[in-house]
SETI-361982 format. One record per residue (C-alpha): x, y, z. Coordinates in steps of 0.1 Angstrom, whole numbers, plus 5000, padded with zeros to 4 digits. Layout:
N
<r><X>X</X><Y>Y</Y><Z>Z</Z></r>
...
//
This chain:
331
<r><X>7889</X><Y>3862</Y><Z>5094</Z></r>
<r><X>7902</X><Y>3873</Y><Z>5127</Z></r>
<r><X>7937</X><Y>3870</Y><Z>5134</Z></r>
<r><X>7961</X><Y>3891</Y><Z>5161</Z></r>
<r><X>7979</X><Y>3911</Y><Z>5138</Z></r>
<r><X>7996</X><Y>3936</Y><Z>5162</Z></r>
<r><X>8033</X><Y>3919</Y><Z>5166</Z></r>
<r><X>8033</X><Y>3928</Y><Z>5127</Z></r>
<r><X>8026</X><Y>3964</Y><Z>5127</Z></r>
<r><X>8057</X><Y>3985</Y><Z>5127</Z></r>
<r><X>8074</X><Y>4017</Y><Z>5132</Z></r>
<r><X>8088</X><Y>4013</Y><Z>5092</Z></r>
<r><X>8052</X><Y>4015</Y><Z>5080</Z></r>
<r><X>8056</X><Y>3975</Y><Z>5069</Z></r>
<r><X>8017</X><Y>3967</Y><Z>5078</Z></r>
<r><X>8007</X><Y>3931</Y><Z>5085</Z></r>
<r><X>7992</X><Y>3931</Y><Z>5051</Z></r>
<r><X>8025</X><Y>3934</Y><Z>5028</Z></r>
<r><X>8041</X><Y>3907</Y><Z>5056</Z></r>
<r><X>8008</X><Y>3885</Y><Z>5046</Z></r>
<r><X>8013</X><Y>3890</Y><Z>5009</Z></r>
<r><X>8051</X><Y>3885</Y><Z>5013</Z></r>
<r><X>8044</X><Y>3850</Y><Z>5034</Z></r>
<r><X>8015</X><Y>3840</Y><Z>5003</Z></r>
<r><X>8045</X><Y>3843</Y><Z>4978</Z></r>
<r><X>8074</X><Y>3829</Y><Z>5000</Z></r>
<r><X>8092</X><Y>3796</Y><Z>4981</Z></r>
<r><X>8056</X><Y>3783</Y><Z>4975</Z></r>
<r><X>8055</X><Y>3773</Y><Z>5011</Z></r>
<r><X>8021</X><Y>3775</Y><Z>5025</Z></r>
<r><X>8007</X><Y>3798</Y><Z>5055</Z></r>
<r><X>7974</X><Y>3792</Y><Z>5079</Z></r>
<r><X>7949</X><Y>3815</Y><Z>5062</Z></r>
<r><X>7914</X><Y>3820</Y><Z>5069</Z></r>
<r><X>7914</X><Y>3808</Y><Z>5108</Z></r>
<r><X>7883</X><Y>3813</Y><Z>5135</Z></r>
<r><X>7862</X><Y>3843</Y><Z>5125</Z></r>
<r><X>7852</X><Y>3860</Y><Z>5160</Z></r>
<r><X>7815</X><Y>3870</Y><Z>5169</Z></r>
<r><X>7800</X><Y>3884</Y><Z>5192</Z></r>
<r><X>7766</X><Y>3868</Y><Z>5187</Z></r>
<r><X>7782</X><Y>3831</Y><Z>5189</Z></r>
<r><X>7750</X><Y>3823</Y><Z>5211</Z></r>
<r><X>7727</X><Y>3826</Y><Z>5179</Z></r>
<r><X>7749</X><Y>3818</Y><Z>5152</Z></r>
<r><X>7760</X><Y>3780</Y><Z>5166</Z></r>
<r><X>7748</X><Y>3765</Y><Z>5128</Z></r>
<r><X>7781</X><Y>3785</Y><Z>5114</Z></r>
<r><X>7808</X><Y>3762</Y><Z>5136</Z></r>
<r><X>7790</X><Y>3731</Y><Z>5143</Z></r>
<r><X>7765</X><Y>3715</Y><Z>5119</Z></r>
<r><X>7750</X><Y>3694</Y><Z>5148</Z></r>
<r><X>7726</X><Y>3722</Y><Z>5155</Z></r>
<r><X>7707</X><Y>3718</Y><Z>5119</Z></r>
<r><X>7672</X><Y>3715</Y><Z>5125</Z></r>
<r><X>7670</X><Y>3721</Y><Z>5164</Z></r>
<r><X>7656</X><Y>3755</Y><Z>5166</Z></r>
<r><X>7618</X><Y>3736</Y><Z>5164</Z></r>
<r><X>7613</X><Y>3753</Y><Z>5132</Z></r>
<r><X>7628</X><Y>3771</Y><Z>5096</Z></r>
<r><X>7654</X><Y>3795</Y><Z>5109</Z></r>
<r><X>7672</X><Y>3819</Y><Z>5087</Z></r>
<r><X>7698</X><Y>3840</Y><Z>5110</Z></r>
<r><X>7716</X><Y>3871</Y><Z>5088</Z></r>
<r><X>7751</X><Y>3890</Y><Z>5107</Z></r>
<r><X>7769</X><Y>3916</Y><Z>5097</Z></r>
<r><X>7803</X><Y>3927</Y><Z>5115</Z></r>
<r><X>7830</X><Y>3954</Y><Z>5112</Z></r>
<r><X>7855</X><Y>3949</Y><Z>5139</Z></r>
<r><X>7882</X><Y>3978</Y><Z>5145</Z></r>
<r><X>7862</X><Y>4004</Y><Z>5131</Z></r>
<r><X>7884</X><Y>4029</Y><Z>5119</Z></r>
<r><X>7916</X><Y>4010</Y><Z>5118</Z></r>
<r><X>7939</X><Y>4011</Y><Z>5081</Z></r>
<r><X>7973</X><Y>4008</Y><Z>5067</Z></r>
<r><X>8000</X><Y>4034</Y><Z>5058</Z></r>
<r><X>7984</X><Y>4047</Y><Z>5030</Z></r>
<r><X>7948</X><Y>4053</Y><Z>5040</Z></r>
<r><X>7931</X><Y>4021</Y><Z>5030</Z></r>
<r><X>7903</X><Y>4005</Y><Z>5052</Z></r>
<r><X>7917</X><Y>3966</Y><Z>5060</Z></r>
<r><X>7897</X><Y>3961</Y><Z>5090</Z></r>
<r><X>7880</X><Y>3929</Y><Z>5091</Z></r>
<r><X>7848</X><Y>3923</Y><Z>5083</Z></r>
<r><X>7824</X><Y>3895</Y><Z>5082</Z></r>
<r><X>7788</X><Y>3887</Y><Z>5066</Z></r>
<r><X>7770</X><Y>3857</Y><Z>5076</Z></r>
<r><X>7738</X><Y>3839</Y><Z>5070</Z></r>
<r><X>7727</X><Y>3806</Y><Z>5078</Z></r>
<r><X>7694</X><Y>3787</Y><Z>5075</Z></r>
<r><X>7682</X><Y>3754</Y><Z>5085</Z></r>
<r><X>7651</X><Y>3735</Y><Z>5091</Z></r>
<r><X>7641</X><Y>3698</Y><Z>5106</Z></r>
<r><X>7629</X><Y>3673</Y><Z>5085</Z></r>
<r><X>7612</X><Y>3644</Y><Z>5103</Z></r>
<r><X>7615</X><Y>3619</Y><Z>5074</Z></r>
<r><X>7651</X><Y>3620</Y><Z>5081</Z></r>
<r><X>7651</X><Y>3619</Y><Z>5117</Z></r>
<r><X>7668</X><Y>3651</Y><Z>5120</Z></r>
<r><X>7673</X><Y>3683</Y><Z>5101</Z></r>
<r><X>7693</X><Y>3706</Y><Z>5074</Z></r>
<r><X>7713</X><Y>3736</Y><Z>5076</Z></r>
<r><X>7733</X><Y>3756</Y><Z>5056</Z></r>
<r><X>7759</X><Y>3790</Y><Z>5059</Z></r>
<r><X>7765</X><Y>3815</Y><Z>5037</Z></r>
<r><X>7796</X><Y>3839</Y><Z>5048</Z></r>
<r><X>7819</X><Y>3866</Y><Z>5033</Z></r>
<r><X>7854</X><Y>3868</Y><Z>5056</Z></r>
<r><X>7875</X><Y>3902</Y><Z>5044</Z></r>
<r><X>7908</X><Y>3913</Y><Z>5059</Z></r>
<r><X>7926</X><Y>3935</Y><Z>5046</Z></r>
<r><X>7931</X><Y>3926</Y><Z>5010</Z></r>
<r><X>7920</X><Y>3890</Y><Z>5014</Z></r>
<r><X>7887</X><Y>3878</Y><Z>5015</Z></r>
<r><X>7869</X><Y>3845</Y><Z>5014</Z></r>
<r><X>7832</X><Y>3835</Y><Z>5001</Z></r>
<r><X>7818</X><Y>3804</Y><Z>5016</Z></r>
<r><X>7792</X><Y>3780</Y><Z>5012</Z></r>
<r><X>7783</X><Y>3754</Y><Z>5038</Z></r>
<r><X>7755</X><Y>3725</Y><Z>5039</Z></r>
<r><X>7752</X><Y>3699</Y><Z>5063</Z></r>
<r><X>7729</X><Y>3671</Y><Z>5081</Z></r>
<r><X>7722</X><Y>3658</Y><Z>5117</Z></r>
<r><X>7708</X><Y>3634</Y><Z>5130</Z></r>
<r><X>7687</X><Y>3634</Y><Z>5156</Z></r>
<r><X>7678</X><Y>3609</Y><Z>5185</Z></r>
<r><X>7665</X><Y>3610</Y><Z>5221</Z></r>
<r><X>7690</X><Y>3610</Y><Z>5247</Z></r>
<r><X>7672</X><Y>3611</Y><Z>5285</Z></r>
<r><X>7657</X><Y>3643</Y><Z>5291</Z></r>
<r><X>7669</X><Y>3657</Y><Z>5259</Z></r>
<r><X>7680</X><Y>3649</Y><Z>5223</Z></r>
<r><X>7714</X><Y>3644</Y><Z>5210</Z></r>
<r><X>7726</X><Y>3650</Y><Z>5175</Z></r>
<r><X>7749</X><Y>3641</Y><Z>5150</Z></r>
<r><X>7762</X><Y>3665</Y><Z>5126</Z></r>
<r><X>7781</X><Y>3665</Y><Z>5091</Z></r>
<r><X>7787</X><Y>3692</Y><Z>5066</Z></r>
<r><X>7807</X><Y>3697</Y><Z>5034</Z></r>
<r><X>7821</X><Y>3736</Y><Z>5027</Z></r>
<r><X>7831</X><Y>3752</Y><Z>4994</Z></r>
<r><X>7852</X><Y>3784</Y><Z>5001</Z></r>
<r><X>7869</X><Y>3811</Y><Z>4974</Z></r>
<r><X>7896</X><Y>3826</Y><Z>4983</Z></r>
<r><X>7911</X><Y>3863</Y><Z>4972</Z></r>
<r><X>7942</X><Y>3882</Y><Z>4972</Z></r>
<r><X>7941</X><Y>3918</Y><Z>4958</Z></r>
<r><X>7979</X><Y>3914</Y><Z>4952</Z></r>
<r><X>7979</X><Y>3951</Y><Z>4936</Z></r>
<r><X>7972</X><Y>3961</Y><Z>4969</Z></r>
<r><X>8007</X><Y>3955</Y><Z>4981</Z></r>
<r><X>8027</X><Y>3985</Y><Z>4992</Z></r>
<r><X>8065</X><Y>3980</Y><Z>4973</Z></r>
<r><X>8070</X><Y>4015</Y><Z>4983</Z></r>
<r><X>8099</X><Y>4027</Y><Z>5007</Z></r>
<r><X>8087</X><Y>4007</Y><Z>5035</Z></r>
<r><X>8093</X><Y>3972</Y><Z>5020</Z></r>
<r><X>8131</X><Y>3980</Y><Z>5012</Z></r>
<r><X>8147</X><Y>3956</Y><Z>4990</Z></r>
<r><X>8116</X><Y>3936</Y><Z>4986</Z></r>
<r><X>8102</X><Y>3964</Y><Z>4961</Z></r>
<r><X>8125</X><Y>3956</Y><Z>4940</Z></r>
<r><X>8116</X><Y>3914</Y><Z>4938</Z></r>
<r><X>8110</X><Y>3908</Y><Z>4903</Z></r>
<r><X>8082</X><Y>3882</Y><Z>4913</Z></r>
<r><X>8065</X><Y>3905</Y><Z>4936</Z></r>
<r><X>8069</X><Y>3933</Y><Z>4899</Z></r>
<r><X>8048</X><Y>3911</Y><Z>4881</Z></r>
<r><X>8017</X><Y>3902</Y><Z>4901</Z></r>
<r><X>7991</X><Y>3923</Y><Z>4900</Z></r>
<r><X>7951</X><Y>3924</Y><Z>4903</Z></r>
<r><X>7931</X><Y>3900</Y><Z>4919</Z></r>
<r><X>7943</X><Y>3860</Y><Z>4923</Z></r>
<r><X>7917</X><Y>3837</Y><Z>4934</Z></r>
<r><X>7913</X><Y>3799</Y><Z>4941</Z></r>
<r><X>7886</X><Y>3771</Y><Z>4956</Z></r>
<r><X>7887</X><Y>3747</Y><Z>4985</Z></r>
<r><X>7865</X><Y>3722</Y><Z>4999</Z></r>
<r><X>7866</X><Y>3711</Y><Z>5033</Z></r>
<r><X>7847</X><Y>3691</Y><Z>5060</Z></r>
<r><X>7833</X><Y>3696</Y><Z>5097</Z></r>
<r><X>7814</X><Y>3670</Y><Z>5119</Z></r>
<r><X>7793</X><Y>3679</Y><Z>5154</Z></r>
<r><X>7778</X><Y>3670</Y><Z>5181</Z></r>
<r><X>7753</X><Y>3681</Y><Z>5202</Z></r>
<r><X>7731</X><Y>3676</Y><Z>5234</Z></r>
<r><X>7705</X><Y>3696</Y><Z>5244</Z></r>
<r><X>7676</X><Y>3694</Y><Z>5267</Z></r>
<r><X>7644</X><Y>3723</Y><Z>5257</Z></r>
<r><X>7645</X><Y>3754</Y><Z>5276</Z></r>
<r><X>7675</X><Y>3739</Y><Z>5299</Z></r>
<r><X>7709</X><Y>3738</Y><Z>5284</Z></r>
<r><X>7730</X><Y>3725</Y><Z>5254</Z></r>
<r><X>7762</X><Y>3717</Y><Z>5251</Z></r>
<r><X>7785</X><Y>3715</Y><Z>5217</Z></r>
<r><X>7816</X><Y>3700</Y><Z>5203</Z></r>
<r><X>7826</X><Y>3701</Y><Z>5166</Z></r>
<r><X>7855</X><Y>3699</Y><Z>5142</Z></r>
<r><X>7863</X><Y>3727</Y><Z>5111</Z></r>
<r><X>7879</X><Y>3720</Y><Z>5084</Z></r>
<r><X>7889</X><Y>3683</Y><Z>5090</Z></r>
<r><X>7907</X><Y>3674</Y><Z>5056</Z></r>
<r><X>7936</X><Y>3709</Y><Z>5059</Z></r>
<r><X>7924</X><Y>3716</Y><Z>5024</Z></r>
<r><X>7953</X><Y>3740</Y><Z>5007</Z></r>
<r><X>7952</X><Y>3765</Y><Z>4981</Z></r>
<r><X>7978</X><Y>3762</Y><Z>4957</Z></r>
<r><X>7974</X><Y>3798</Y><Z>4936</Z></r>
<r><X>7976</X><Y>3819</Y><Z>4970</Z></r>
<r><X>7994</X><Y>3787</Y><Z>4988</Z></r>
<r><X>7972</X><Y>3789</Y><Z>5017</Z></r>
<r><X>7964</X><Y>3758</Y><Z>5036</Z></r>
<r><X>7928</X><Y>3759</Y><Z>5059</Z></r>
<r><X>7936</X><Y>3750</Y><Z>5102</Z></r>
<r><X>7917</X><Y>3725</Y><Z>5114</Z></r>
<r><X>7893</X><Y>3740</Y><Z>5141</Z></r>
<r><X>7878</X><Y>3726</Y><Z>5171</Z></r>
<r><X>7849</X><Y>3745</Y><Z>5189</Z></r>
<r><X>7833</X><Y>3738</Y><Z>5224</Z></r>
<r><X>7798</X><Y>3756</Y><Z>5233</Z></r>
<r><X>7777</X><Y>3759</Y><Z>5260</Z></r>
<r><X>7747</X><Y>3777</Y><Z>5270</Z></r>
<r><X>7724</X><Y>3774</Y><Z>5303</Z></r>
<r><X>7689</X><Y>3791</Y><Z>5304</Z></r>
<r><X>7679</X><Y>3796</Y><Z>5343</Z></r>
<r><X>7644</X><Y>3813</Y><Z>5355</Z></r>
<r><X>7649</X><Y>3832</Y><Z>5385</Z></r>
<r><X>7632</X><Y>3819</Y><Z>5414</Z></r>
<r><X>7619</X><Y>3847</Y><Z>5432</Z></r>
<r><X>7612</X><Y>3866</Y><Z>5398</Z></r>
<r><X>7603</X><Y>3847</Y><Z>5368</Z></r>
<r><X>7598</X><Y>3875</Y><Z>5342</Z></r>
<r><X>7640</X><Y>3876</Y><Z>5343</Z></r>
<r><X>7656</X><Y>3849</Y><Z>5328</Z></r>
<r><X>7696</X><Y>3847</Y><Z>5332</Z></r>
<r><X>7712</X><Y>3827</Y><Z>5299</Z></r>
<r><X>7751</X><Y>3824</Y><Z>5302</Z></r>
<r><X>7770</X><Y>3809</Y><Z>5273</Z></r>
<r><X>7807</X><Y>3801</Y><Z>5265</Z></r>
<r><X>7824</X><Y>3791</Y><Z>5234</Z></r>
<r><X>7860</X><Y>3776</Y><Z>5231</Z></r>
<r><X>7881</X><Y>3774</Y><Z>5201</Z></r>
<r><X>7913</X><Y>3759</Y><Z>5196</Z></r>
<r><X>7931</X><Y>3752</Y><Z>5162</Z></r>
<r><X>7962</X><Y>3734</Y><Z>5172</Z></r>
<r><X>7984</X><Y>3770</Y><Z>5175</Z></r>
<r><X>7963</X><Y>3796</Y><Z>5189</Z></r>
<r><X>7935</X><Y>3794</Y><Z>5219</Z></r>
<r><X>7904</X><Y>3817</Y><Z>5218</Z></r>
<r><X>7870</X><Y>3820</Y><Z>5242</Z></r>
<r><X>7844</X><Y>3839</Y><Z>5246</Z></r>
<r><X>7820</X><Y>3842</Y><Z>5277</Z></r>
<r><X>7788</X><Y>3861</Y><Z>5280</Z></r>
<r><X>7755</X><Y>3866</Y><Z>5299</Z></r>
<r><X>7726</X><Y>3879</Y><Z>5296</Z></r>
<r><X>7692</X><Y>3887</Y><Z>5310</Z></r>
<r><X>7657</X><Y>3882</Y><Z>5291</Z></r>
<r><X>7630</X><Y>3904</Y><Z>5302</Z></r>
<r><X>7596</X><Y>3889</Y><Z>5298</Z></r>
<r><X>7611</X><Y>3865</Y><Z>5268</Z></r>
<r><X>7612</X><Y>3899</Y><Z>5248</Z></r>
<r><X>7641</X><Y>3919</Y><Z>5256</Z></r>
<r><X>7673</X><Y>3912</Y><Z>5266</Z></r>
<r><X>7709</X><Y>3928</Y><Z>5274</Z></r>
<r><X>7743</X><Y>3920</Y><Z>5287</Z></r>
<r><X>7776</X><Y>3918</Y><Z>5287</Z></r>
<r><X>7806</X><Y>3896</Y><Z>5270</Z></r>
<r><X>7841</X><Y>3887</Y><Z>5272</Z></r>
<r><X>7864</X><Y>3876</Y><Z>5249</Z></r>
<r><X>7901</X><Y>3865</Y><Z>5258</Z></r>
<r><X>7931</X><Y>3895</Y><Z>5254</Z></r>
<r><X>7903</X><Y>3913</Y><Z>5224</Z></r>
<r><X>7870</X><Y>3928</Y><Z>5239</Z></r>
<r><X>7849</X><Y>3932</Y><Z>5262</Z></r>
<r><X>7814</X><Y>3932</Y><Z>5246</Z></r>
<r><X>7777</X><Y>3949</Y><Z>5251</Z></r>
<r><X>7747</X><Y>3935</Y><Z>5238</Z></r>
<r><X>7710</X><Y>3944</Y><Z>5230</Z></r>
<r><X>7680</X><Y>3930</Y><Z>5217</Z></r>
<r><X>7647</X><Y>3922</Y><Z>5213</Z></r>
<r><X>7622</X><Y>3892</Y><Z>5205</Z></r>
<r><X>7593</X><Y>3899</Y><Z>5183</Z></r>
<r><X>7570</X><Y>3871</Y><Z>5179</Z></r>
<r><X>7592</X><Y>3850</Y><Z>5155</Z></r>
<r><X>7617</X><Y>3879</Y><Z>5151</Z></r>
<r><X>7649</X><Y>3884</Y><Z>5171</Z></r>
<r><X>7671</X><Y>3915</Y><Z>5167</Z></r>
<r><X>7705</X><Y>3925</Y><Z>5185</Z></r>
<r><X>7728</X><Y>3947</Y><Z>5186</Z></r>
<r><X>7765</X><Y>3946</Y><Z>5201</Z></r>
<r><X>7792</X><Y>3971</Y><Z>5205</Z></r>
<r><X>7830</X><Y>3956</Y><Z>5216</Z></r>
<r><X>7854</X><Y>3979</Y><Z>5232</Z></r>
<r><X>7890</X><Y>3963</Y><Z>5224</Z></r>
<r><X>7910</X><Y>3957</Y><Z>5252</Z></r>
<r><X>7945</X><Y>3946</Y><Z>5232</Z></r>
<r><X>7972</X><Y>3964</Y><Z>5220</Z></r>
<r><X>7952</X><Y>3976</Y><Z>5187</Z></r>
<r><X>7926</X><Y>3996</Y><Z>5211</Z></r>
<r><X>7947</X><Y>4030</Y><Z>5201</Z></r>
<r><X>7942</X><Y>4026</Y><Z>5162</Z></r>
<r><X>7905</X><Y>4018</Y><Z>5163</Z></r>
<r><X>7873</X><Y>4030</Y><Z>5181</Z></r>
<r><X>7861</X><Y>3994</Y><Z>5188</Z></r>
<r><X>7839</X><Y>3965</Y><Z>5168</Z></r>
<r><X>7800</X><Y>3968</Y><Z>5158</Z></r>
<r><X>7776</X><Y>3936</Y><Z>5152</Z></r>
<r><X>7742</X><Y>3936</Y><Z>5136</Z></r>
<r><X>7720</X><Y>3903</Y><Z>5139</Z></r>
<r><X>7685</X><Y>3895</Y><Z>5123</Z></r>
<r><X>7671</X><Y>3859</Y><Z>5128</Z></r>
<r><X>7631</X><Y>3851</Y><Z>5119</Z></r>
<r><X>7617</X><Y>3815</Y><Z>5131</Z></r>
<r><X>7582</X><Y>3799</Y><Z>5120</Z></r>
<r><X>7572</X><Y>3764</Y><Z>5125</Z></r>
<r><X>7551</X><Y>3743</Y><Z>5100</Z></r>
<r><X>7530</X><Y>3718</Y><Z>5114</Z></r>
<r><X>7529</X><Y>3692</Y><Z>5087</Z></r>
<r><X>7509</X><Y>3668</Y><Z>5110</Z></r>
<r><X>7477</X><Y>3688</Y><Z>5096</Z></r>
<r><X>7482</X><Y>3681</Y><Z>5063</Z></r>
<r><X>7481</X><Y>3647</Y><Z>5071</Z></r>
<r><X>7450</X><Y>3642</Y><Z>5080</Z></r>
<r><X>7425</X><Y>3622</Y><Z>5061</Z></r>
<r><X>7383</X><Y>3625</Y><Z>5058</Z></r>
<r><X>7360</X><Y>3599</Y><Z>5044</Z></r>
<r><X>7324</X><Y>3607</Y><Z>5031</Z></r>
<r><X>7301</X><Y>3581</Y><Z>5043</Z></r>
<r><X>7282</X><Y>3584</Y><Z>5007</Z></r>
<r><X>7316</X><Y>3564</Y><Z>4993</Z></r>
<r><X>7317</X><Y>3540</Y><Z>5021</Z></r>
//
């Protein structure tokens, strides 16, 4: 979970985390929790935000990510509450269904909250002109967790320490959700593809940490272009748009494959980073490697965001197994 947390950090020592906790317990109103996590490796990760991309990778893809973002950055008293996120997804296309599978696995900390998700959807797949479009739908199943003894009641939060409500609660409270998406996508092999789908469609709340899920949209793109004059470089610029009805995010990248092995560039993402990436392709295996330098306000209490990604792809060609041989002896 990602959010722009610097208009709550003041010079009193209140951190955005005791305003968070404060907002969770507020009249049992309900906040926006849990909004668009932010990665750099949105290029490869696409199964995470729109389940239209199930079973188009050609084979059985498992992708893992690991992120801290604002390395280095804590609260008044010492303890670590930047965010950070584990991810993996798998998916995998099954030709009796016309289409394919997928499914996320994710862990979302901030601060003193974090989330544990699970995610499994279907698309459908058809041909579309020179490529094939899909149809996506997926069902999620999220935890929520406030470490409410976290909270600081010390001298910073003034007359709040002294809330007889805010006294009482202590350890960890937790509660489940369960939400939709839907996606669509069109891509055309070794061209371009381009994405639209919907996050958490049904607002699901929850009522023991009253916080209520934003509904999400995402737009993706990606281009894959062979230079002309030298076709061992491949340029592959991609851009992803989110909006969730208050706040408007994108990122935009590039970058340049090397003999379809290595590759490297650079990323942008709107008033947070500017990105560097690395990688390479081994066989089936793909690992990269990003580093963000921060460009807003929060640049001074952190030394920047660090992104690990491992993804393996094999194909199974079941057409062999179908074949059938007769002895002419039982003719």
């Amino acid at each position: 979970m990602t959010l722009p947390i610097s208009r709550y950090l003041t010079k009193s020592g209140i951190n955005f985390f005791f305003i968070l906790g404060i907002l969770v317990l507020q009249g049992g109103a309900s906040i926006f929790a849990q909004q668009p996590t932010l990665i750099t490796h949105y290029m490869f990760t696409n199964m995470a935000i729109n389940p239209a991309f199930a079973g188009n990778s050609g084979g059985i893809c498992a992708t893992g990510l690991a992120r801290q973002q604002w390395i280095g950055f804590q609260d008044p008293d010492g303890s670590q509450t930047a965010p950070q996120v584990f991810l993996l997804t798998v998916d995998s296309p099954i030709k009796v269904l016309h289409g394919g599978i997928g499914g996320s696995l994710y862990q979302d900390k901030l601060g003193f909250f974090k989330n544990i998700g699970l995610k499994l959807g279907y698309a459908y797949k058809m041909e579309a002109g020179n490529g094939d479009l899909s149809f996506g739908l997926q069902v999620g199943f999220q935890n929520g967790t406030f470490d409410f003894s976290k909270l600081d009641l010390g001298q910073g939060a003034g007359n709040l320490s002294e809330d007889p409500v805010l006294r009482e609660l202590s350890g960890k409270t937790s509660d489940m959700t369960f939400d939709m998406a839907a996606g669509v996508l069109y891509k055309v092999p070794e061209k371009f593809y381009i994405g639209l789908s919907a996050d958490n469609l049904l607002q699901s709340s929850a009522k023991k940490i009253a916080y209520q899920l934003r509904r999400t949209f995402y737009l993706s793109g990606g281009y894959e272009w062979i230079l002309p004059n030298n076709p061992a470089f491949e340029l592959q610029p991609s851009v992803l748009f989110m909006y969730d009805g208050a706040a408007f995010q994108f990122n935009l990248s590039a970058l340049v494959l090397y003999n379809k092995k290595f590759y490297g560039g650079l990323g942008y993402r709107l008033q947070d980073a500017v990105s560097i990436l690395a990688g390479v392709n081994i066989k089936n295996l793909r690992i990269g490697l990003s580093y963000d330098i921060s460009t807003s306000a929060l640049s001074k209490y952190n030394s920047g965001g660090v992104e690990i990604m491992v993804s393996y792809c094999f194909k199974i060609d079941v057409d062999k197994f179908r074949k059938s041989y007769r002895n002419t002896r039982f003719l």
